[in-house]
C-alpha positions in Angstrom: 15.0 49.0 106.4 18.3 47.8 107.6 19.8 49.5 110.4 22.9 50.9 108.7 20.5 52.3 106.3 18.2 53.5 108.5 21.3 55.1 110.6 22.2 57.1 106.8 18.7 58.6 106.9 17.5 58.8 110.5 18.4 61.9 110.8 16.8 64.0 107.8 13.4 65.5 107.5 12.4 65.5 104.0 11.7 62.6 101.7 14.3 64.8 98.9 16.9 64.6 101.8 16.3 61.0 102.3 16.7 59.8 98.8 19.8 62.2 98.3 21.6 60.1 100.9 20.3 57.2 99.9 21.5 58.0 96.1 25.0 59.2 97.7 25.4 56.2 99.8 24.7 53.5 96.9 26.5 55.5 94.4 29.7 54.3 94.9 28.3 50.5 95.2 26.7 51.3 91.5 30.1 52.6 90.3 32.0 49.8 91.6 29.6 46.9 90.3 29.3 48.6 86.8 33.3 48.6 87.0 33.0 44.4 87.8 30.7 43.8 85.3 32.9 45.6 82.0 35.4 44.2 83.3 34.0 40.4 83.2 32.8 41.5 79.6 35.9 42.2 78.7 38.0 39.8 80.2 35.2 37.0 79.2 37.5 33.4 77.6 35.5 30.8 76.1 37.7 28.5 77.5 36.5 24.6 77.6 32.9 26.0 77.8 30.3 25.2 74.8 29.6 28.2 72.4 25.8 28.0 74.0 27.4 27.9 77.4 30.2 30.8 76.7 26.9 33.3 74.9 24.8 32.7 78.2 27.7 33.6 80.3 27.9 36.9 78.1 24.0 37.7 78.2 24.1 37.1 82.2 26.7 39.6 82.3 24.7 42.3 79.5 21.6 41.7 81.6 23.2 42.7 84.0 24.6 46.1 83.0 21.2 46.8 81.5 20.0 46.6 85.4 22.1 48.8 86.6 21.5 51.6 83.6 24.1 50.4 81.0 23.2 49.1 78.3 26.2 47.0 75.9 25.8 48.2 72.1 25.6 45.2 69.4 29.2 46.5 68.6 30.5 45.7 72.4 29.0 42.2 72.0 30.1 41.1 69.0 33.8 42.4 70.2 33.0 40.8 73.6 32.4 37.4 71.7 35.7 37.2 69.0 
C-alpha cells in the first residue's frame, strides 16, 4: 500500500470504513477516466491509419470502458466507426 493511500485509511477501524474511503477516494479518478475514454470514442478519426489499424484503436478504447464497468452497445460502435 502506497503511503498516500495508506494516509486515506490509517485512521479507520473497520474493513466497511476502509473500503468506503477507498471507493470515495478513487471515485473521482473512475469518473474522470470513463469521461477520457467516451471522449476518445467519440472523437476517434481514421485518419492515415489502415481500417485494421483504426478498429484496434476502437476495441483498445471499448476494452477499456468494459474495465472500468461500461460497456459500448454494438450501436455506439458502429456510430463510433462511420
Amino acid at each position: 500500500m502506497t503511503e498516500g493511500v495508506l494516509g486515506t485509511v490509517a485512521s479507520y477501524t473497520t474493513s466497511n470504513a476502509v473500503w468506503k474511503a477507498l471507493e470515495q477516494k478513487f471515485s473521482s479518478q473512475s469518473k474522470a477516466r470513463l469521461l477520457q475514454l467516451k471522449s476518445q470514442l467519440s472523437n476517434a478519426t481514421k485518419g492515415n491509419q489502415s481500417i485494421s489499424d483504426y478498429i484496434d484503436k476502437l476495441k483498445v478504447v471499448c476494452d477499456s470502458l468494459a474495465v472500468v464497468g461500461h460497456t459500448v452497445s454494438d450501436l455506439d460502435l458502429v456510430v463510433s466507426v462511420s
